[in-house]
PyMOL Python script that loads the backbone (N, CA, C, O; Angstrom):
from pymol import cmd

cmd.read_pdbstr("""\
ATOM      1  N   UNK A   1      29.029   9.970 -13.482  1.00  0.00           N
ATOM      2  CA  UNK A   1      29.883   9.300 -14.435  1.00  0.00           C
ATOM      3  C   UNK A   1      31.105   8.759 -13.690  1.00  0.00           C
ATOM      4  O   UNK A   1      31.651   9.549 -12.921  1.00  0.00           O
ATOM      5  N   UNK A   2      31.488   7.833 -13.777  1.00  0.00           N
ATOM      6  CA  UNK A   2      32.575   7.276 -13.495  1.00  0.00           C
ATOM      7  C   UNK A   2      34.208   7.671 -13.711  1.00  0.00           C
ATOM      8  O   UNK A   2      34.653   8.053 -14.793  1.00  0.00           O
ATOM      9  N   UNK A   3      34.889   7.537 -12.683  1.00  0.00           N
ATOM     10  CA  UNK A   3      36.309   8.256 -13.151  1.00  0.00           C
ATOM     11  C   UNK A   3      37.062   7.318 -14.169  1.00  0.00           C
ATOM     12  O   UNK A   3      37.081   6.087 -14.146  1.00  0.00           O
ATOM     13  N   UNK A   4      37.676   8.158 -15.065  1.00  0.00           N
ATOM     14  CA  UNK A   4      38.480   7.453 -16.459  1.00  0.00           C
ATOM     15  C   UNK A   4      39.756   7.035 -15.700  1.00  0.00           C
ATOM     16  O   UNK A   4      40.085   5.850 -15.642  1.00  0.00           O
ATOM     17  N   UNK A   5      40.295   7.776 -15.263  1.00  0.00           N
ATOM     18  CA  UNK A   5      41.491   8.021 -14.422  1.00  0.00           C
ATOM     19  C   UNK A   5      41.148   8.611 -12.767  1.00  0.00           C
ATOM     20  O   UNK A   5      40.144   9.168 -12.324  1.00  0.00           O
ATOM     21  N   UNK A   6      42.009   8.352 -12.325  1.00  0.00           N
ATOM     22  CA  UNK A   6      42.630   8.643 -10.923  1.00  0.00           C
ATOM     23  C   UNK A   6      43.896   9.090 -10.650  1.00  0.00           C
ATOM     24  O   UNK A   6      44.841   8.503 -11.176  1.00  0.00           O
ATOM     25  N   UNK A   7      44.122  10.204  -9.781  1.00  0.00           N
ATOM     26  CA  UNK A   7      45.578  11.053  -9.489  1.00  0.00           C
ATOM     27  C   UNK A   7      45.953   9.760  -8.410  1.00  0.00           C
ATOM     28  O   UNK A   7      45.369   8.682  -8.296  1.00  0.00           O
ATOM     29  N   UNK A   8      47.280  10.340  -7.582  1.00  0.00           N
ATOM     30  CA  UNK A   8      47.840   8.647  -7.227  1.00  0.00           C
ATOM     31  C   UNK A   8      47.579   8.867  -5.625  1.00  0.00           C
ATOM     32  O   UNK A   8      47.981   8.142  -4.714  1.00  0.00           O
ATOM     33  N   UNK A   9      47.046   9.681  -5.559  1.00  0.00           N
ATOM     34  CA  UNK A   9      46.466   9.740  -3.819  1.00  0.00           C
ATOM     35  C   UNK A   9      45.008   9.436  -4.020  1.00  0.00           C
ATOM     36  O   UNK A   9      44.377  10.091  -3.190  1.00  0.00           O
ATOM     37  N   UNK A  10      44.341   8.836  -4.651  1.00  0.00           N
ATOM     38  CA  UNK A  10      43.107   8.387  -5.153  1.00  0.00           C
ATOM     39  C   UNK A  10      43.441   7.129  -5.608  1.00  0.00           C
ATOM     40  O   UNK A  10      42.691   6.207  -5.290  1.00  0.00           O
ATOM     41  N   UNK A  11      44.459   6.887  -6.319  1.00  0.00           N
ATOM     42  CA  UNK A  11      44.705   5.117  -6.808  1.00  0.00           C
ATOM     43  C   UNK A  11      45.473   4.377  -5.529  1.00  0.00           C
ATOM     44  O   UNK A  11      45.493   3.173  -5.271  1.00  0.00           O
ATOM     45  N   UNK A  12      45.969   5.251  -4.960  1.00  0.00           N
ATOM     46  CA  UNK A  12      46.503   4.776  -3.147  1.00  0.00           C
ATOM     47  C   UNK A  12      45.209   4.189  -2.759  1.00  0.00           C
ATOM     48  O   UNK A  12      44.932   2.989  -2.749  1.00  0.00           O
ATOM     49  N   UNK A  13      44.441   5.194  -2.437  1.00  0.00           N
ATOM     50  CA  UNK A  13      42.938   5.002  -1.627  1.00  0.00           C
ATOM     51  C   UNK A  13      42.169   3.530  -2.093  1.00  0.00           C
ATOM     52  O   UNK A  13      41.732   2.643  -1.360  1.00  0.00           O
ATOM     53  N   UNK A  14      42.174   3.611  -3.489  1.00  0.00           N
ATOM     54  CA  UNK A  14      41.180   2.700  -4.386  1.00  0.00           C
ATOM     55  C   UNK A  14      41.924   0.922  -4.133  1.00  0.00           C
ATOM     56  O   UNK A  14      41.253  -0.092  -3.944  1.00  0.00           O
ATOM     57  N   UNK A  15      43.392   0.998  -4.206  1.00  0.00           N
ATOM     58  CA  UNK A  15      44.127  -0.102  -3.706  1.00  0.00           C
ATOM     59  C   UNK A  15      44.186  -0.333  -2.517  1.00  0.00           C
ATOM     60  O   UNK A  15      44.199  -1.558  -2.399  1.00  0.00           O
ATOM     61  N   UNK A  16      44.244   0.297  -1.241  1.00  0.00           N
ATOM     62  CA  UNK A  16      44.244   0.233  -0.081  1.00  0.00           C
ATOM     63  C   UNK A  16      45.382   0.401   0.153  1.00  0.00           C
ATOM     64  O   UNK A  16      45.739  -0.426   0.992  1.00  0.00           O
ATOM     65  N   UNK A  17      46.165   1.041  -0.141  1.00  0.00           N
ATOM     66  CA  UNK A  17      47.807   1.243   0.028  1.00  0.00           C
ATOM     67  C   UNK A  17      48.139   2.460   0.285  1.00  0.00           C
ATOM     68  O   UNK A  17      47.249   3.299   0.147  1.00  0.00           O
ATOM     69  N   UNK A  18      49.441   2.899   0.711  1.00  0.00           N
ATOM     70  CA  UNK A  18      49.776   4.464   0.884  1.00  0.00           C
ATOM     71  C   UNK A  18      50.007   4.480  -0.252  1.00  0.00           C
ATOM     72  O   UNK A  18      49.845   3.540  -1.030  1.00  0.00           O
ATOM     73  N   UNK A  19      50.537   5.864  -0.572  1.00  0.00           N
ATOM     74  CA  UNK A  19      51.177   6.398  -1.624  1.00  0.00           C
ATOM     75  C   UNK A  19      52.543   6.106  -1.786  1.00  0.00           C
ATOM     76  O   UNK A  19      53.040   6.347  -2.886  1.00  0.00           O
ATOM     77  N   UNK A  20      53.421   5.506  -0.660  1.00  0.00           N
ATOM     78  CA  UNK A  20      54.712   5.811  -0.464  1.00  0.00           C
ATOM     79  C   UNK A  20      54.506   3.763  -1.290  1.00  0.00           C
ATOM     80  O   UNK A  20      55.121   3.363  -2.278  1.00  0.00           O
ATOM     81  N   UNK A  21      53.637   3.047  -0.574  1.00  0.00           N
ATOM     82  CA  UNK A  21      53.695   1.745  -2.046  1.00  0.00           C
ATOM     83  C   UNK A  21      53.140   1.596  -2.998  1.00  0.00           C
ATOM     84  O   UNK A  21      53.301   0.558  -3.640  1.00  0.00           O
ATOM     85  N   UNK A  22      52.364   2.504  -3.382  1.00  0.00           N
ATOM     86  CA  UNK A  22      51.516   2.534  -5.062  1.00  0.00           C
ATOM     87  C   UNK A  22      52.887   3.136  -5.608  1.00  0.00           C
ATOM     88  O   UNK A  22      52.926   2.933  -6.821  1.00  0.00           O
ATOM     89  N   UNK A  23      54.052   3.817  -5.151  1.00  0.00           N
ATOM     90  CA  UNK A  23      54.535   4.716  -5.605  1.00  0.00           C
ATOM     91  C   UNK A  23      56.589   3.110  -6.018  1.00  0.00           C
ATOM     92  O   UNK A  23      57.397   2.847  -6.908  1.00  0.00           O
ATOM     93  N   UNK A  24      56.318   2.790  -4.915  1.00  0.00           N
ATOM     94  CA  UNK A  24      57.374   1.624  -4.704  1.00  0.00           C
ATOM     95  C   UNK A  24      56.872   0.735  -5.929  1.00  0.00           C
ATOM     96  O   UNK A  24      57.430   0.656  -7.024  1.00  0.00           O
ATOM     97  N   UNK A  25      55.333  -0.131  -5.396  1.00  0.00           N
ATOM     98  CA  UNK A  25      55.046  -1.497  -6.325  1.00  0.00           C
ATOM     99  C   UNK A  25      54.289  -1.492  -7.313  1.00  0.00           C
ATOM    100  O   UNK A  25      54.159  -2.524  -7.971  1.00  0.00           O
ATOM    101  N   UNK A  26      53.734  -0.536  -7.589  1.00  0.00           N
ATOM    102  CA  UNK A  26      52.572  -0.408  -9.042  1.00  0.00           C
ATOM    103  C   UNK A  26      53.313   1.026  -9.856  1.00  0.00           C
ATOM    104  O   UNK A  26      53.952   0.739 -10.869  1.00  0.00           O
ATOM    105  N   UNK A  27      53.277   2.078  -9.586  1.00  0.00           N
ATOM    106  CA  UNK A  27      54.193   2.751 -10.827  1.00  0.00           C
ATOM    107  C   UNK A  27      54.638   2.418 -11.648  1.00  0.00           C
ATOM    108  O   UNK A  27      54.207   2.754 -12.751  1.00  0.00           O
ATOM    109  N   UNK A  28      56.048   1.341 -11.475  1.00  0.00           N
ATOM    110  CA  UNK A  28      56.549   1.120 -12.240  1.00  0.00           C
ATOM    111  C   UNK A  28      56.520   0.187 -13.478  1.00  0.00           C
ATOM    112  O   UNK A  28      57.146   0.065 -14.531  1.00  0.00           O
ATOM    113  N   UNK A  29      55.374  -0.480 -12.765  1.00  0.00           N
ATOM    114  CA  UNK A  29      54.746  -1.586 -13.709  1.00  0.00           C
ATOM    115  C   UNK A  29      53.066  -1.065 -14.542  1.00  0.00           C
ATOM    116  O   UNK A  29      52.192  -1.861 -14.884  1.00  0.00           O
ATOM    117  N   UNK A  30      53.013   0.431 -14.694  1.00  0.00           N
ATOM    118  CA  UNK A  30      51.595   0.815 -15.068  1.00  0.00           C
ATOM    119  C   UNK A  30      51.904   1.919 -16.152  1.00  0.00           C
ATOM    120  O   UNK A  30      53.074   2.151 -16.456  1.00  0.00           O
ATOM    121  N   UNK A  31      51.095   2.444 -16.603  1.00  0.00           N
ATOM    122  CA  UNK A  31      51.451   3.101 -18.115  1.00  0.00           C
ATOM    123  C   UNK A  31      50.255   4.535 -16.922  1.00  0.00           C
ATOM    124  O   UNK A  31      49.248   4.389 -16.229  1.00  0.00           O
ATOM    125  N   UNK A  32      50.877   5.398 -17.171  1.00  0.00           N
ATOM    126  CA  UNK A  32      50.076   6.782 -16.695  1.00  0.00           C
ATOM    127  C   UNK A  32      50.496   7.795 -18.093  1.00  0.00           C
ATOM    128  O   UNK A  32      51.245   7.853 -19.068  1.00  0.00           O
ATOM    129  N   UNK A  33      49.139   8.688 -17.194  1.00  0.00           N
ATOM    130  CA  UNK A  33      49.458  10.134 -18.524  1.00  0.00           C
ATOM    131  C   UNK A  33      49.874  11.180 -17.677  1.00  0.00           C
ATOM    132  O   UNK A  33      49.672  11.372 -16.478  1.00  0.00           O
ATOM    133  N   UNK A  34      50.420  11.745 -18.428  1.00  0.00           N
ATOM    134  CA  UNK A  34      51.599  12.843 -17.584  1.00  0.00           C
ATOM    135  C   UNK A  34      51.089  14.154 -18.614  1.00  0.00           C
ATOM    136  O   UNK A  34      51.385  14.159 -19.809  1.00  0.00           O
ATOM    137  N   UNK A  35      50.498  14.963 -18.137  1.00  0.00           N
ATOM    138  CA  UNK A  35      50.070  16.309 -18.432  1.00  0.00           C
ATOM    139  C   UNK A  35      51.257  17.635 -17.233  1.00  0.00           C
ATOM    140  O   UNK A  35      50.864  17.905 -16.098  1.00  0.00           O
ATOM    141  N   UNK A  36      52.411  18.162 -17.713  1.00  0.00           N
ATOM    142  CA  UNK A  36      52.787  18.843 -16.644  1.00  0.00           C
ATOM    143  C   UNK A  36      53.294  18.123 -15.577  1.00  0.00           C
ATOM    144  O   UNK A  36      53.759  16.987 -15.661  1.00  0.00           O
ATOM    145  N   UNK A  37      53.189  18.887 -14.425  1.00  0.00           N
ATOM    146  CA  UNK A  37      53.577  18.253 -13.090  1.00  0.00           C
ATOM    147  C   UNK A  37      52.508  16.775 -12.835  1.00  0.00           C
ATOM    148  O   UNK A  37      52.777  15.815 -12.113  1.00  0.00           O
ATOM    149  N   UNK A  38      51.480  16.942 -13.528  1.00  0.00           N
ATOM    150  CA  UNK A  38      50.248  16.087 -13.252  1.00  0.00           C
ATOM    151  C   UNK A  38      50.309  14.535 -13.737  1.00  0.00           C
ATOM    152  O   UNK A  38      50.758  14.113 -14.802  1.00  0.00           O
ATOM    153  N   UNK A  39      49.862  13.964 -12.902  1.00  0.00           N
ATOM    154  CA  UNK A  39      50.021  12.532 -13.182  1.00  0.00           C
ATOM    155  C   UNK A  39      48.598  11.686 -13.180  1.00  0.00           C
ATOM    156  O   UNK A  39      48.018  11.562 -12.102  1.00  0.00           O
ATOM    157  N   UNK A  40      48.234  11.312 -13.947  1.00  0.00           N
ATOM    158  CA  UNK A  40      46.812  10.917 -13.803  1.00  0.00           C
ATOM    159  C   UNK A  40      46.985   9.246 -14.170  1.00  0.00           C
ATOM    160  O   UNK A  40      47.678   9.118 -15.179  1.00  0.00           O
ATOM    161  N   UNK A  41      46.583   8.103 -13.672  1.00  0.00           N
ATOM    162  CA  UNK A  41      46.612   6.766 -13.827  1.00  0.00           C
ATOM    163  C   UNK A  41      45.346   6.315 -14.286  1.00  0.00           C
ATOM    164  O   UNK A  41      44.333   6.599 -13.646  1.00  0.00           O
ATOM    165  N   UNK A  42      45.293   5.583 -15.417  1.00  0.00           N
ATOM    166  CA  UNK A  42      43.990   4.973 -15.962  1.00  0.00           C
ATOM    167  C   UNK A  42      43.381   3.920 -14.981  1.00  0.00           C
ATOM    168  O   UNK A  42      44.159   3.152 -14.415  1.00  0.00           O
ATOM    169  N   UNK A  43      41.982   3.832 -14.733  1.00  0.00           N
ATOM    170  CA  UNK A  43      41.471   2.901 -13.820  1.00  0.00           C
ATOM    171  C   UNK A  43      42.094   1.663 -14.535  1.00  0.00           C
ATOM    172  O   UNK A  43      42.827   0.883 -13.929  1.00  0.00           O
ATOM    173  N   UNK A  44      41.766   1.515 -15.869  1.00  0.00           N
ATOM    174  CA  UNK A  44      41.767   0.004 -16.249  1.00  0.00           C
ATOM    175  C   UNK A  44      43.529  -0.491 -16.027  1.00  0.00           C
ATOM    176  O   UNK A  44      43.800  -1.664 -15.770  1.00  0.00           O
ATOM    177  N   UNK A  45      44.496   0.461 -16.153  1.00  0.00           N
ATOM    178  CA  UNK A  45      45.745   0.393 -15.836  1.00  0.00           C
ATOM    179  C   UNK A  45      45.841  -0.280 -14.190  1.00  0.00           C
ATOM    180  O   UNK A  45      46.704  -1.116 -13.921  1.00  0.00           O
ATOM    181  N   UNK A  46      45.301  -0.016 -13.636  1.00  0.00           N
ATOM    182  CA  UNK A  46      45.220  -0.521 -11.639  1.00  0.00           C
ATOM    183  C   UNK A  46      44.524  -1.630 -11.958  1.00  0.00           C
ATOM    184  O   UNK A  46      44.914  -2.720 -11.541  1.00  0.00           O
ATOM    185  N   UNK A  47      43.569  -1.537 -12.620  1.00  0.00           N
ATOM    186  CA  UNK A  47      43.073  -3.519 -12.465  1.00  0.00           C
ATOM    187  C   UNK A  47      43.775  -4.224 -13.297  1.00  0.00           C
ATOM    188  O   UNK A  47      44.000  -5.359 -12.877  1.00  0.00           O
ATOM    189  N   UNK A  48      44.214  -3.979 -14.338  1.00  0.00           N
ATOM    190  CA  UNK A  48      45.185  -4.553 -14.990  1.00  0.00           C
ATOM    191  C   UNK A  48      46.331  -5.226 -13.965  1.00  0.00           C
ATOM    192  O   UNK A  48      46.776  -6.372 -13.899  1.00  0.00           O
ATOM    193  N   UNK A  49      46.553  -4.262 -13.355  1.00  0.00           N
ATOM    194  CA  UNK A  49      48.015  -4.120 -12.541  1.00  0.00           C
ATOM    195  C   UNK A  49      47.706  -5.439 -11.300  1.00  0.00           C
ATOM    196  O   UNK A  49      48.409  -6.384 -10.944  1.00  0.00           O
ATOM    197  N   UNK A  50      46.148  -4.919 -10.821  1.00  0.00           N
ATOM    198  CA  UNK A  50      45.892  -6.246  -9.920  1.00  0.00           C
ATOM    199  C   UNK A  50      45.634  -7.354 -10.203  1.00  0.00           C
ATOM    200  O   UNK A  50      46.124  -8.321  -9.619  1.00  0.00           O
ATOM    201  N   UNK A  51      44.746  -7.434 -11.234  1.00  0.00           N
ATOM    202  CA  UNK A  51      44.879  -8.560 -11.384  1.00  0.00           C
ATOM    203  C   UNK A  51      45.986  -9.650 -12.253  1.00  0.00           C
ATOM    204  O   UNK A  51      45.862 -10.858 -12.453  1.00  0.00           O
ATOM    205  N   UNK A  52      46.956  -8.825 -12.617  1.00  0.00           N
ATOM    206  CA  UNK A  52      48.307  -9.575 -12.946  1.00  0.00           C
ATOM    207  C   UNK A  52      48.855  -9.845 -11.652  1.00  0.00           C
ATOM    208  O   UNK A  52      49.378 -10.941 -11.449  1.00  0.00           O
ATOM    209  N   UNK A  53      48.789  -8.858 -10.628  1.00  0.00           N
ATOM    210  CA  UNK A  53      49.642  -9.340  -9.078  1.00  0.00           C
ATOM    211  C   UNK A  53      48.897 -10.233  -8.060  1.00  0.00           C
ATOM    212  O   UNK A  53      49.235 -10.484  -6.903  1.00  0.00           O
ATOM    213  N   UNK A  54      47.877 -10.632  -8.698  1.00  0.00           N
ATOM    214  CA  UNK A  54      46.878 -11.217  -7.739  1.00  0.00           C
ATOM    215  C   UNK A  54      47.394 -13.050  -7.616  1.00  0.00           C
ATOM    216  O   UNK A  54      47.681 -13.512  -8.720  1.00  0.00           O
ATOM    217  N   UNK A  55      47.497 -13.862  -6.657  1.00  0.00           N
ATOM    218  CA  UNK A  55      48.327 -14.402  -6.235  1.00  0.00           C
ATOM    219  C   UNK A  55      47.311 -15.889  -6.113  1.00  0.00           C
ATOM    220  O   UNK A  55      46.151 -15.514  -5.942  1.00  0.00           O
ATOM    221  N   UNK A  56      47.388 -17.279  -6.146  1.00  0.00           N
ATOM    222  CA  UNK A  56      46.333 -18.044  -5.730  1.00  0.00           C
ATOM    223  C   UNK A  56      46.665 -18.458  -4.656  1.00  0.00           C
ATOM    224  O   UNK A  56      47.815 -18.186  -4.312  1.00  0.00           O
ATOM    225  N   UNK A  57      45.756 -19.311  -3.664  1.00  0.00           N
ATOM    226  CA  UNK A  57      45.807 -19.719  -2.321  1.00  0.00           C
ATOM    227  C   UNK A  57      45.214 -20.559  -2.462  1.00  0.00           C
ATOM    228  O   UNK A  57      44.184 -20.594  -3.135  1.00  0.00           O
ATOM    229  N   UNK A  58      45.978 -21.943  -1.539  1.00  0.00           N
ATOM    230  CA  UNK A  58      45.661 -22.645  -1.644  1.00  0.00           C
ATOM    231  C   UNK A  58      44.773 -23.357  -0.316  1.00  0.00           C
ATOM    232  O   UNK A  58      44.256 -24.466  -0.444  1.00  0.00           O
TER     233      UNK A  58
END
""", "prot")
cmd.dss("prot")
cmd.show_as("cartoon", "prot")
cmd.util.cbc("prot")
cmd.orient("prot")
């Protein structure tokens, strides 16, 4: 089955980014669920996120 969510050393991985810029450039612009210390990010929240930041070339 497919993951619903991803913790943010897994949505690092899945973006190709560290943690120290999932944590700078996508956080703040993404809706997560917060259980406790726990932070879990919805997949569809990261593609959302990319493909709003996704850029054209010309």
């Amino acid at each position: 089955m497919p993951s619903v969510t991803l913790t943010k050393a897994e949505a690092a991985l899945a973006l190709g980014m560290s943690v120290r810029s999932l944590d700078k450039y996508v956080m703040p612009e993404v809706r997560v669920i917060r259980r406790g210390s726990m932070v879990l990010i919805p997949v569809r929240e990261l593609e959302r996120w990319a493909e709003a930041s996704a850029e054209s070339t010309l």
